[in-house]
N, C-alpha and C positions, 0 to 999 in steps of 0.2 A: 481698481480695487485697492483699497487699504492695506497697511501691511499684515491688518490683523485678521482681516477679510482672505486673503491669502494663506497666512498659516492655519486657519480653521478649514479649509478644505484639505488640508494635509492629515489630519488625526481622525482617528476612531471616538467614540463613548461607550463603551461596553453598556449594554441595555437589555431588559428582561420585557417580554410582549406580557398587558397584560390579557388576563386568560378571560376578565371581564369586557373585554372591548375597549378599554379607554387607552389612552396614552401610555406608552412603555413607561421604565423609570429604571433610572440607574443603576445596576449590577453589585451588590454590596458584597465586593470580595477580597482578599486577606490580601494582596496586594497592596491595592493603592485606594484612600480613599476616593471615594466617586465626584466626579465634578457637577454643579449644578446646573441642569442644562438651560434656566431661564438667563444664566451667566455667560452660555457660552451661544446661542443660537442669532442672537444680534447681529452675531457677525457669519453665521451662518456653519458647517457639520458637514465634514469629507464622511464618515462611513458612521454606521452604525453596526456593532457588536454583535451578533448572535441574540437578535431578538427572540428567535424559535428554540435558539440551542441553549437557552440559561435555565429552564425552571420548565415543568410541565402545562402548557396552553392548548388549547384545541385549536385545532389547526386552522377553523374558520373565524375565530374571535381572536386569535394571533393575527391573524392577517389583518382583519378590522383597524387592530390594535396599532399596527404598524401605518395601516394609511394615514392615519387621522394622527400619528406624528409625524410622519411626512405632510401633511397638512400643516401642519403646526411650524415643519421646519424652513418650509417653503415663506410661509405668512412672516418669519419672522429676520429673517435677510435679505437686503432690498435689493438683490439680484434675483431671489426666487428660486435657487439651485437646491434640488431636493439633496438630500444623502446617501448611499451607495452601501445598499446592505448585505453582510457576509454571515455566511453560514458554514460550518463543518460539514463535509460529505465523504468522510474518508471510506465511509462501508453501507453509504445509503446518507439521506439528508438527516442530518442529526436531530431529532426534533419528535416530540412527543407522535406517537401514533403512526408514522413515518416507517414504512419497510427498512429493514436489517436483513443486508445481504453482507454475505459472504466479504473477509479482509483481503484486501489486497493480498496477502500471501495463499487466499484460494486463488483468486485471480492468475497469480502466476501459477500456479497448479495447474489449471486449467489449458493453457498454452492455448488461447482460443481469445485473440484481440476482439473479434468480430464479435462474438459477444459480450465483452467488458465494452464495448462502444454500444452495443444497445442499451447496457445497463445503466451506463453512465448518464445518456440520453433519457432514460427516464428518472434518471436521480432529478437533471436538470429540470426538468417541463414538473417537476415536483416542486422546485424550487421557484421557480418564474411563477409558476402558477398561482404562489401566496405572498410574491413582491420582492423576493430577495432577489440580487444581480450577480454576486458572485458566490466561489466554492472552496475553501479551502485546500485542494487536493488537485491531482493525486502528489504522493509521497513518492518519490524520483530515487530515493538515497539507494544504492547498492550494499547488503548485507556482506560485515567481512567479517564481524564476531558475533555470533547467534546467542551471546551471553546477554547483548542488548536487549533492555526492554520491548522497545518499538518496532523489534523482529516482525511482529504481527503486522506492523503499517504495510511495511516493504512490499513489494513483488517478489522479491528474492536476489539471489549471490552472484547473479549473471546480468552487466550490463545489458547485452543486447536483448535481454529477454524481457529484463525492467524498460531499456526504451520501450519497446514494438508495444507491450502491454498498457504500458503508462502516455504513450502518446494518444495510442485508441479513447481512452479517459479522458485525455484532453480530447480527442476530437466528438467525441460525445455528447460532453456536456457544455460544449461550446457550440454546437450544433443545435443546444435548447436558450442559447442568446443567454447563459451562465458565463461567467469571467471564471475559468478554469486558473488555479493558481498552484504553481512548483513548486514544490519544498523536499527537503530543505538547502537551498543554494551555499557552499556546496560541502560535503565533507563530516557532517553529521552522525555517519553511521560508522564514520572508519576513526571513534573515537577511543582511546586507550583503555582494553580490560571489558571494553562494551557498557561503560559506564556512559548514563546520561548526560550528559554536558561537559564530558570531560575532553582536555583537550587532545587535540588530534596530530598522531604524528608521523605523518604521510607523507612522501616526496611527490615533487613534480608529475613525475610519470605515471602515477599511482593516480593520482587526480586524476592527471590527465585521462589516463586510458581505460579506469575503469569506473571514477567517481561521474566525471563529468559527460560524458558518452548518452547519458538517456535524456538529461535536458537537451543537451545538442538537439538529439532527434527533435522531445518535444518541440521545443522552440522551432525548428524548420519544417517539420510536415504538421504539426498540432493547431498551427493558430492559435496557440496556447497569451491570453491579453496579460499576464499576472505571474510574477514569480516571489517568494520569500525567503528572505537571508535565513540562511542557518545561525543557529547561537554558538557553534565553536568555536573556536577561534585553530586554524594551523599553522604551525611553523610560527605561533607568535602574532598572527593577522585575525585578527575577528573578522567573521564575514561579514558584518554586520557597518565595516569601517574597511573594507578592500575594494578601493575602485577597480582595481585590476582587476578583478572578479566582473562585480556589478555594472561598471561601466565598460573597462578596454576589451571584454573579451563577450559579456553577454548583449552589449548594446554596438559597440564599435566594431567588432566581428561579426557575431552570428545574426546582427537586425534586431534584434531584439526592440520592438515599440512600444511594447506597453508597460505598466506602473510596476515598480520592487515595492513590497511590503515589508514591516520589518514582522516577523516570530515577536509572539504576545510577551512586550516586556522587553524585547531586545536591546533595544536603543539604550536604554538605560542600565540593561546589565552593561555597557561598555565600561561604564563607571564603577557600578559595585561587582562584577564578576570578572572583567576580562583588567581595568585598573589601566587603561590608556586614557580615558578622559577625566579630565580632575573636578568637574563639576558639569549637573544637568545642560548648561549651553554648551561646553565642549561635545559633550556626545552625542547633542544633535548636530552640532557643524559637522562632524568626522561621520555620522553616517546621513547627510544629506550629499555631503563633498563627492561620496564615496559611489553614491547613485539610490538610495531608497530614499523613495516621493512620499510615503505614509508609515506613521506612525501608530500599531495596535498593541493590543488590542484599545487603550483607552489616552486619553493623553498626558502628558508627561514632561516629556524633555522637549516637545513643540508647542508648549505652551509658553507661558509667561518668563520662561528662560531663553525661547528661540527668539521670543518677540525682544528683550532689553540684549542679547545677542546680535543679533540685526542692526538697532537703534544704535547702538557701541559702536558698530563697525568690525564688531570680532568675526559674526558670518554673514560672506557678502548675500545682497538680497537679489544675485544673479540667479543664487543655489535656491532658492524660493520659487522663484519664476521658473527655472527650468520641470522642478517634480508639479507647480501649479499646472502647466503645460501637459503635461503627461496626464494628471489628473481630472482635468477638464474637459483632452481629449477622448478617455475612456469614456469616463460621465455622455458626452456628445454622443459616442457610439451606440451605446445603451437609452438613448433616447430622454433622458434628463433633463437635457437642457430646453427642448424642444419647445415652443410654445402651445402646443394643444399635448403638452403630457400631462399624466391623470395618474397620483397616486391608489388609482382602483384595480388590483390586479385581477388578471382574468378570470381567479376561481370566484371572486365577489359579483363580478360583473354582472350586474341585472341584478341585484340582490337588496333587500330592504336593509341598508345601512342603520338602522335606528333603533332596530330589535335586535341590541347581538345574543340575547338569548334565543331565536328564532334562526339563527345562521349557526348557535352550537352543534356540531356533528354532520353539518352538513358539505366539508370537506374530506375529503379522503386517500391520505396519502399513503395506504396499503390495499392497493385493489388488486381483485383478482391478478389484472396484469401485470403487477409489478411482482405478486408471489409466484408466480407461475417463469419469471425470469428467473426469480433467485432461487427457486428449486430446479430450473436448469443449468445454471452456475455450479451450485453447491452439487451438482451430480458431477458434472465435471470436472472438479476439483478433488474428489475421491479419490487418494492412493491408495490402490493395495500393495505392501509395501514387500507381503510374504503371506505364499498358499501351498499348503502342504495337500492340498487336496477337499479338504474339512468346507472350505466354499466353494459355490453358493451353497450354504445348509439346506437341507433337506429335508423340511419339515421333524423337527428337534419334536419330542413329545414334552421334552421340561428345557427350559432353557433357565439359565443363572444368568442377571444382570448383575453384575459388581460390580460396586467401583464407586470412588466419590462424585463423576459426573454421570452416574445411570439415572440419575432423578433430578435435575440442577436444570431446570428453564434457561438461565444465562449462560449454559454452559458452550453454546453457538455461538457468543458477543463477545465483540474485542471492545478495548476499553475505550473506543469511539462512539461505541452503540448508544444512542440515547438512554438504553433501563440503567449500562454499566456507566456509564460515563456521567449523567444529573440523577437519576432515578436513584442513587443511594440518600441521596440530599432532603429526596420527600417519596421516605418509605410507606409511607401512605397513599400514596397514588401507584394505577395500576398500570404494569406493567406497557400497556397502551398494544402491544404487539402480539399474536398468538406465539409461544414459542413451547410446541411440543418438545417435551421430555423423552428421552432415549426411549424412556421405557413404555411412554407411552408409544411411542411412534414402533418397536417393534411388538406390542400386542394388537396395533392393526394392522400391520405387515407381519406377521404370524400369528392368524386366529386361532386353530386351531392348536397353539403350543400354550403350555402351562408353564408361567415368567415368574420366576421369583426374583426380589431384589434385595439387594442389603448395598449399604455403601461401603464399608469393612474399613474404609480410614477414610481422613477427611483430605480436601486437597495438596497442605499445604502445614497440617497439626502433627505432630510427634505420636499423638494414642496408634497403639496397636490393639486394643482391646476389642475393634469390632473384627480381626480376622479371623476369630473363629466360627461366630455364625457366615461368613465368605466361604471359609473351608467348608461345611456343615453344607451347603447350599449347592455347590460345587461338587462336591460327591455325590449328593442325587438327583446333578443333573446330567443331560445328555450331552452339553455342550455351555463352557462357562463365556460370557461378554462381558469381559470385563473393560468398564469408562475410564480409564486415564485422563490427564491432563490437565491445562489450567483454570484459573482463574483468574478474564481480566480484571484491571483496576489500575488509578491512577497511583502514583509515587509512593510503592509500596502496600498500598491496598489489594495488591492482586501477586500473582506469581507472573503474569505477563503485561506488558503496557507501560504505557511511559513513567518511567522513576523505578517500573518493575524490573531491574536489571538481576542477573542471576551469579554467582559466583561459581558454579560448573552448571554442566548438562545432565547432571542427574535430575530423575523427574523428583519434584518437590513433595518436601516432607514423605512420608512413607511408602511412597505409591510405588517403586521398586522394590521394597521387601513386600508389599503387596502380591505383586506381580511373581517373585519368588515364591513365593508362599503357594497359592495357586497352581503356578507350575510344577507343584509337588505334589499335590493330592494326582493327576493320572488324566483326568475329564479335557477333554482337546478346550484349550483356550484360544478364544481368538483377540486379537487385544485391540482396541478403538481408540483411538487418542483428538480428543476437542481439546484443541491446543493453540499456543501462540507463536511458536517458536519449535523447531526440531530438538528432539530429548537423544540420550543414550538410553537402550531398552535392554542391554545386558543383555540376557541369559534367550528373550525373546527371540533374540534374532536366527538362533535355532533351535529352537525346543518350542516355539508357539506354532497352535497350528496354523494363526495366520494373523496378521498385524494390519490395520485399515487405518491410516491416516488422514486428517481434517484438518484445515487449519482454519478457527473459530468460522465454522459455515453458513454462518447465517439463519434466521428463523423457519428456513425450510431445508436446516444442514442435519438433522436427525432422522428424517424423514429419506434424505438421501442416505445416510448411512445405512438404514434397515432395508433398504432397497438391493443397496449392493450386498448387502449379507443374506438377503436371496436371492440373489439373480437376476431381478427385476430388471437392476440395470449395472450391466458391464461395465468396471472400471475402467475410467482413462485419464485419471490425473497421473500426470507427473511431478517427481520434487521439485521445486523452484531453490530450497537449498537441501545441502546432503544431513545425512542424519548422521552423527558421529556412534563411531563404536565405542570409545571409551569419554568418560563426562569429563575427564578435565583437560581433553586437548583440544584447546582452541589460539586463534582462530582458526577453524578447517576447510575452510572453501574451496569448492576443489579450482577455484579459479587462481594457482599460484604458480611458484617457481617451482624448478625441480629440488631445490633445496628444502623445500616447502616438505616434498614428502618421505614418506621413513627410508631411514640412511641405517648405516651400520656405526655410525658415530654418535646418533644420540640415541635413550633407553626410554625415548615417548613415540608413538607411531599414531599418527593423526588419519591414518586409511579410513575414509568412512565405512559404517557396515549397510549404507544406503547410499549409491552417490547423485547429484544434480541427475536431474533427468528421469530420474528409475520411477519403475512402474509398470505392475503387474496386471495383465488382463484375462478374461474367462474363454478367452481363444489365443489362437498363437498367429506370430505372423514369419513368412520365410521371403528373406530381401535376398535381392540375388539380379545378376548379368547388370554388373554396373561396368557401365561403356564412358572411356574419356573421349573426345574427341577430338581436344587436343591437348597433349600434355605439356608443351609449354605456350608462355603467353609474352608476351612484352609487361614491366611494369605498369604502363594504362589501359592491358588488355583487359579481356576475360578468358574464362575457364568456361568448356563447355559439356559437363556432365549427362547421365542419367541412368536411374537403375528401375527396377521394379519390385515391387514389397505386394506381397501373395498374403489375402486370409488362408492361414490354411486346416482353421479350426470349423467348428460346425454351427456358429454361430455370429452373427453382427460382431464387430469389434471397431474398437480404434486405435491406429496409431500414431507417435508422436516420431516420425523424422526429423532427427536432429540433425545439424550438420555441423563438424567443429574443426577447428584449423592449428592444424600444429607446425610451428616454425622451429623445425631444430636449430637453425644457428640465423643468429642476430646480431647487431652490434651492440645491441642492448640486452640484458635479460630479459627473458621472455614468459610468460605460462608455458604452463606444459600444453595446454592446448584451451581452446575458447570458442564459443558457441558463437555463428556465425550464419545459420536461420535456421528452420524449423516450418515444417507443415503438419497439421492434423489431418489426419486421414483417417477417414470412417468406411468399410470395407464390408460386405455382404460375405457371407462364408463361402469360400471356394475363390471366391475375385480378387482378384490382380490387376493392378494399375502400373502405366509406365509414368515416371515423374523424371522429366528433364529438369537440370539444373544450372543456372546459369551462377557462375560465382566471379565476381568484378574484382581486379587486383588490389581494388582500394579495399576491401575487406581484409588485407592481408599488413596494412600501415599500423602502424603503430610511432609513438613520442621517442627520437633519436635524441642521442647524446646532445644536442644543439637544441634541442627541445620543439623544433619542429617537427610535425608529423611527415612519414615517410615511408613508403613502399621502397622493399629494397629487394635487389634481383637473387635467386637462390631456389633450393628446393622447398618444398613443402607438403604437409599431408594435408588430405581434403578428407575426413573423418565421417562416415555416416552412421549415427549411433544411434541405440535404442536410449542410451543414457552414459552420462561420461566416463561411467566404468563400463558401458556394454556396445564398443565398437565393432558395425559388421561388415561393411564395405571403405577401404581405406584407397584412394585413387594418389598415387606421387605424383606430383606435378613440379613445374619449375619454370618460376620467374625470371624473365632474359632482359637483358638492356641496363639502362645506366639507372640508379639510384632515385626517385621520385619523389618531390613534395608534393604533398597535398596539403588541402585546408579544410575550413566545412562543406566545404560545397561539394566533398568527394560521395561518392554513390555508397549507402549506408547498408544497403539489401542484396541478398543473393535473392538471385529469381526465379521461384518453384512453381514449374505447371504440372497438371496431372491430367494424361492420358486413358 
């Protein structure tokens, strides 16, 4: 291959399908101007852009659209190597018509891998099925300041909780022959103030032990083919331009085989945002040196600067060959290179190519099966966060929906969603997805009640003028509902979502004196919150008659709400992060040091009034005769546990054993304590199960002063919690022998059976 025939399989072209069948065409966005693809195909096209995800196409004339330029792309490089198409799937495949499930921080709610890996799997077989190869997702980053926008991407505030979750995703959607892809490598979320792109200023250990912990996983049980540099830069290093990252630690340690991608644009903020490269071919040499093989979303700094680069002798054409390698690899895996491969993907197959009017509608990327997944997701992702008794209601004869998301269709989407995320771009087209409204969804989950609605402020607007018809409506009813919460959108178009960063936790624009207001008129209020991020709810936390938490649920996430507000179906989400009691102490995770929480030396107290974990259900459970078997272990042993958790309400339930580790003395500072596994357990009323527990020393290592990982001999508590404020069985145990290193290859699971 030529050298130029080699850097064109390195880059993206950002490209929009068209909705008429023919030929995509280049993406006209405020970035960069668009390259002309009859310029660049000679030499042949590493990826193609988000053909599905730029503009609204039906799903069978998108696809059309795409063969017939992979036809094109093929015909016109005299190797034949088609192009390797990327789509968003952060909360379902981003793409007109296309199921909208639940954000990853339902996911973490949820505490339930095994089904984030069915859902994943059908995200993918959604995705293959109309020619695309890879998937943007999942989002890896651990939440440390809930001010950030992207709060919604996340899983939540607990490593081990973001791996176990976030590898299931990868093994899902890689399981549907999708190229599953990490982001953001690494460091992203722990950035200053929880501003977007700001930079990050984290130690070693901090990385180490709480940032980089969920890749790890993915990367070694995931199969995971794909990861993407973060745009931060820490300590000074863009990830973007840190081999030690991308190459000595993700490729040279953990195996890592497959292609780094750069974050849309990256390469080239090296130069105009991070100010280490002094021109376009510097900032490809420093992040091809560095270890990323492509350059997206479109090209840029691997174009005609990488090429007189090379040619100069400024970057060797070793660095070329190696990301071509990687590249071509993938490509091979996926079937590309093959010689009887057939730009016709499966859903066309057998299909009259020549009518694309005739193949309009006749894909279907929301069927029953895929809704019927995400209304069992978004049920399990249901927190009830506080119940004074007031649920499940009891047939209400008038119910009051209030609130600015009681009538808001997008008020389930995070700003990934296809409606939120292009659908503002062409307000003329329909929303492509059913997404019942609160209000609608509880007048068919309570027939017989008489629903008034008002929205009494707006999400996010200063007016107080609509609370008095709120008030007014709320006094004559039996029970007020009132919708909280945000509104995604991208870079300040929303109150949550990327660039949507917060400056406290108070809920936006009025919706706390809302919420006051309310609580004053006498009528039990229960408070709902379609949200993207954990809020401060003041006065709620005791004086509501009961608070139900969502985080953006998806088009069948209203539907699960009115469910659980009568009983249909019993809560069992848990927080993935805590909800703060007061809006301006952050960061509050409760994954910190002990210095971390309220002292008598300083006059802020960051105690949450919800913590990691918590979660209310419509029966109760009684844990009880927890047996150690042996209380100490050698540094490479284990620990051999188990106790027994009793429904001992009168109805179905589920619960969420957590299990968390507290090391009082270290040679390093340590958390107060850290989740360390978790089972779901769904109970028959009256039934009792015993669950043995195996716990492996290596879950007790953590990054020593030498910066090696280490198991070190001492006591310890093994914490079995409802939630990290609600510990019910605590077993002391204690590690014997000489001091241990370990590395990745150390045992990452404690191992729960259930008897």
């Amino acid at each position: 291959m030529t050298l130029r025939e080699k850097i064109a399989q390195l880059f993206g072209v950002w490209v929009g399908a068209s909705d008429e069948g023919g030929e995509v065409a280049p993406y006209q966005h405020e970035m960069e101007e668009p390259p002309a693809l009859d310029d660049l195909l000679p030499y042949g096209l590493g990826q193609l852009t988000r053909p599905f995800g730029t503009a609204p196409v039906d799903p069978a004339t998108g696809a059309l659209s795409l063969l017939r330029t992979q036809r094109r792309i093929v015909a016109g490089n005299r190797f034949g190597i088609p192009a390797l198409a990327h789509e968003e799937c952060l909360a379902g495949f981003a793409a007109w018509r296309a199921t909208a499930y639940p954000v990853p921080l339902s996911w973490g709610a949820a505490f339930n891998p095994d089904l984030v890996r069915r859902m994943a799997a059908a995200i993918g077989r959604d995705m293959r099925a109309v020619g695309v190869h890879q998937g943007l997702a999942p989002v890896l980053d651990v939440v440390r300041d809930a001010r950030w926008g992207r709060v919604e991407e996340t899983i939540g505030e607990d490593p081990y909780l973001v791996g176990t979750v976030g590898t299931a995703y990868v093994q899902g959607l890689e399981s549907a022959g999708i190229v599953a892809t990490l982001k953001h490598f690494a460091g992203y979320s722990a950035s200053r103030a929880g501003r977007n792109l700001a930079p990050v200023g984290m130690g070693t250990r901090e990385r180490a032990d709480v940032i980089l912990p969920p890749f790890e996983m993915a990367v070694r049980e995931g199969g995971v083919r794909s990861v993407m540099h973060a745009y931060t830069d820490t300590d000074g290093v863009p990830s973007a331009a840190d081999d030690r990252l991308l190459t000595e630690l993700l490729r040279d340690t953990w195996g890592f085989t497959g292609t780094v991608v750069a974050d849309y644009f990256g390469i080239a903020f090296l130069r105009t945002l991070h100010g280490v490269a002094g021109d376009w071919a510097e900032a490809a040499g420093a992040a091809l040196a560095a270890g990323v093989d492509v350059e997206l979303p479109t090209v840029k700094t691997f174009g005609e600067p990488l090429v007189e680069a090379v040619t100069s002798g400024r970057v060797p054409e070793g660095l070329i060959d190696r990301a071509l390698r990687r590249v071509l690899a993938q490509k091979a895996e996926l079937g590309l290179l093959d010689r009887d491969w057939s730009p016709v993907p499966a859903a066309l197959a057998g299909a009259d190519l020549t009518d694309p009017e005739a193949l309009r509608g006749t894909v279907d990327l929301d069927p029953a099966g895929n809704r019927a997944l995400a209304r069992e997701i978004a049920e399990q992702a249901v927190v009830l966060l506080r119940n004074d008794g007031t649920l499940p209601l009891a047939r209400p004869a008038r119910i009051a929906l209030v609130g600015p998301n009681a009538d808001e269709p997008t008020a389930v989407l995070g700003c990934y969603a296809f409606p939120v995320h292009v659908g503002p771009q062409h307000p003329d087209i329909p929303l492509g997805v059913r997404l019942p409204t609160l209000r609608e969804a509880l007048a068919a989950e309570f027939p017989d009640s008489e629903i008034v609605t008002a929205p009494g402020a707006g999400i996010d607007t200063p007016a107080t003028d609509g609370f008095a018809e709120a008030v007014a409506l709320a006094r004559g009813a039996d029970v007020v509902v009132l919708a909280l919460g945000d509104r995604a959108g991208l870079f300040g178009r929303g109150t949550s979502g990327e660039g949507c960063d917060a400056e406290s936790l108070e809920l936006p624009g009025v919706q706390a004196q809302l919420l006051d207001t309310l609580l004053d008129v006498g009528t039990p209020v229960v408070v709902t919150l379609l949200a993207g991020r954990p809020y401060a709810l003041g006065r709620a936390v005791t004086e509501a008659a009961a608070i139900v938490q969502t985080f953006f649920p998806g088009e069948e996430g209203t539907g699960a709400v009115a469910r659980v507000l009568s009983g249909r179906v019993n809560p069992s989400g848990r927080l993935p992060v805590s909800v703060p009691r007061r809006p301006g102490v952050q960061p509050s995770t409760y994954l910190a040091a002990r210095l971390a929480e309220a002292t008598d030396v300083s006059s802020t107290d960051p105690t949450p009034a919800y913590g990691f974990g918590h979660g209310l259900s419509y029966t109760a459970f009684a844990w009880s005769d927890l047996v150690v078997m042996n209380e100490q272990a050698d540094t490479s042993g284990e620990f051999q546990l188990s106790l027994t958790v009793r429904n001992t309400g009168e109805r179905e339930g589920t619960e969420i054993v957590q299990l968390y580790l507290h090391d009082p003395v270290a040679s390093v500072v340590q958390p107060v304590q850290r989740l360390i596994g978790y089972l779901r357990l769904t109970l028959a009323a009256g039934q009792a199960r015993r669950i043995p527990v195996t716990v492996p020393a290596d879950l007790a290592s953590f990054t020593g002063r030498d910066g090696r990982r280490v198991v070190e001999p001492g006591a310890l508590e093994l914490r079995f919690a409802a939630s990290s404020t609600d510990p019910r069985l605590t077993a002391r145990v204690t590690l014997t022998g000489p001091p241990r290193t370990v590395d990745h290859t150390r045992r990452l699971h404690a191992d729960f059976h259930v008897k």
